[in-house]
Z-matrix of the N, CA and C atoms (Angstrom, degrees):
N
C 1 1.449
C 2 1.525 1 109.42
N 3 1.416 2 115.04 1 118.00
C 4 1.466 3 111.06 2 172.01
C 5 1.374 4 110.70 3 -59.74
N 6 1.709 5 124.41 4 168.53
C 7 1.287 6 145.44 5 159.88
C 8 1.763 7 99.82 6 -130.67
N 9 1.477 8 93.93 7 166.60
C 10 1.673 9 106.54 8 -153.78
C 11 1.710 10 81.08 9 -128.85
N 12 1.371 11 107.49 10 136.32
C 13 2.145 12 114.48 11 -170.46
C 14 2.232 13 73.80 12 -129.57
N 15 1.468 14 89.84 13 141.61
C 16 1.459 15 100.26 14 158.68
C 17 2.082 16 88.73 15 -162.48
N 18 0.936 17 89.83 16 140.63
C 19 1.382 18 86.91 17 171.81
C 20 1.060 19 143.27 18 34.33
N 21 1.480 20 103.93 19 50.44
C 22 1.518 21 134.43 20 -170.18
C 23 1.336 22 107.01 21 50.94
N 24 1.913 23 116.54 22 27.06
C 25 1.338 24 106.93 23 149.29
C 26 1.527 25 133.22 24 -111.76
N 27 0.810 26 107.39 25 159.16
C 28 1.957 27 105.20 26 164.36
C 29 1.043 28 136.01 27 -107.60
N 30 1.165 29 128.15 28 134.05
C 31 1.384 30 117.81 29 -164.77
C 32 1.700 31 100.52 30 -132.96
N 33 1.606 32 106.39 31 -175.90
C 34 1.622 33 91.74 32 -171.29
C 35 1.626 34 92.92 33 -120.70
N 36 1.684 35 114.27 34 -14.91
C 37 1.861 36 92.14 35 179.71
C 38 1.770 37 70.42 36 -128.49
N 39 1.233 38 94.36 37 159.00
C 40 1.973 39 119.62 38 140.12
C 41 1.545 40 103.79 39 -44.51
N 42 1.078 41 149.47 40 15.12
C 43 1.503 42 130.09 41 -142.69
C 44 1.866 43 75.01 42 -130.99
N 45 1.930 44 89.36 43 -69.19
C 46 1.084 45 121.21 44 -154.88
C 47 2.110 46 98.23 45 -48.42
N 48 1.270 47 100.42 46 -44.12
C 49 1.609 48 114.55 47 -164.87
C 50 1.108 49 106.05 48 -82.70
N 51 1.532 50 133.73 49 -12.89
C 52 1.613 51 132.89 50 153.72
C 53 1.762 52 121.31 51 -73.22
N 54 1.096 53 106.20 52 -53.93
C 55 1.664 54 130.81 53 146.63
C 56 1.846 55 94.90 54 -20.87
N 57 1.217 56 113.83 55 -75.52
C 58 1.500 57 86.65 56 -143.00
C 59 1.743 58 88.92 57 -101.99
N 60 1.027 59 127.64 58 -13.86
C 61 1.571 60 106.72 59 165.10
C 62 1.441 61 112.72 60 -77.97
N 63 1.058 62 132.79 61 5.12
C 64 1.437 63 124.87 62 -163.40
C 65 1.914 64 103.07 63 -94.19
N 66 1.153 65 95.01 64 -36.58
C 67 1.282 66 123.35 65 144.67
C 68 1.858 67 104.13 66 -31.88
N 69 0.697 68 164.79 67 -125.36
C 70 1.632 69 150.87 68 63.86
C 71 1.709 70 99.43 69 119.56
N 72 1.307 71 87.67 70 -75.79
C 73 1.781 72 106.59 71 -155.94
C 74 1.965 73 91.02 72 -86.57
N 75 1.279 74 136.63 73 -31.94
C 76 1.386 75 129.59 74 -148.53
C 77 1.464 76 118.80 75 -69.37
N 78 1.790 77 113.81 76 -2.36
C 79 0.915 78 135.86 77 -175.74
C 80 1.519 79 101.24 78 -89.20
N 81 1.194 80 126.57 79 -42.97
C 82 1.609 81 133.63 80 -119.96
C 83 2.211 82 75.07 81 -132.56
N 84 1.014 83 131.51 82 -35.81
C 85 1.697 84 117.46 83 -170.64
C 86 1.472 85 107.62 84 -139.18
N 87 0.934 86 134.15 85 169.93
C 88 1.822 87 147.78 86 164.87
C 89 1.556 88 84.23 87 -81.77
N 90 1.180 89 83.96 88 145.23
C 91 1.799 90 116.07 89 148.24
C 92 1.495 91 114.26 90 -3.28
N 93 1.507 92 88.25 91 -78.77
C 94 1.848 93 111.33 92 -153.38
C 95 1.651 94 84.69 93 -67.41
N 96 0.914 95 134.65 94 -69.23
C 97 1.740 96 139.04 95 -176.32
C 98 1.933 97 104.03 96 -45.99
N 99 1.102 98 135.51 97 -64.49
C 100 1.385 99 106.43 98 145.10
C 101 1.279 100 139.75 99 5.41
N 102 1.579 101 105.72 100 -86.18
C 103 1.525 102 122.25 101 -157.70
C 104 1.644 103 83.20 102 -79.06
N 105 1.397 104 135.69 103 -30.57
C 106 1.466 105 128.46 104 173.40
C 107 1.800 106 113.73 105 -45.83
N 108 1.618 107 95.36 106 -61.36
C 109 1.834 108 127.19 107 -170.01
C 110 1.367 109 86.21 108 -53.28
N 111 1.372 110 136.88 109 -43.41
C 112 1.751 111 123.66 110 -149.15
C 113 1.590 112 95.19 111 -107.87
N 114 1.106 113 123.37 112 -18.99
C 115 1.648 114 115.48 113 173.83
C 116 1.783 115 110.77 114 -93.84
N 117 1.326 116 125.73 115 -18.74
C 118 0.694 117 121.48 116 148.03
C 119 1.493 118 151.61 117 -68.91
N 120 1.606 119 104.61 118 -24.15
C 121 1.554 120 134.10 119 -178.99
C 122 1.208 121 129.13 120 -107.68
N 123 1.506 122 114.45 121 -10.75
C 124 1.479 123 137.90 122 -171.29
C 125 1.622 124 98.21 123 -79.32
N 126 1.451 125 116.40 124 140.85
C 127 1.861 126 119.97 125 158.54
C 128 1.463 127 91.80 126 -119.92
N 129 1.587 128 112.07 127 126.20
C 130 1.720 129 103.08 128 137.38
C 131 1.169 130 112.68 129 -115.26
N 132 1.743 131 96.81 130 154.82
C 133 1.127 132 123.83 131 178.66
C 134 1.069 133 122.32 132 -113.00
N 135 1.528 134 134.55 133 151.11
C 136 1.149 135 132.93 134 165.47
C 137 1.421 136 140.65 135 -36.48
């Protein structure tokens, strides 16, 4: 089962790790710059 690392976090779906940083970031970027920041910054791992 992959896990999703962005910012020295882990998460267990892509779902889950947009969900709770979005939370986080919705102050600080738009949307589209988001879904940019987390496809660009995201590792999964196995």
């Amino acid at each position: 089962m992959s896990t999703f690392k962005i910012d020295g976090a882990k998460f267990a779906s892509l779902e889950e790790l947009k969900a709770s940083l979005w939370e986080i970031y919705k102050d600080k970027m738009s949307k589209e710059e988001f879904e940019k920041y987390v496809k660009d910054n995201t590792v999964e791992s196995a």
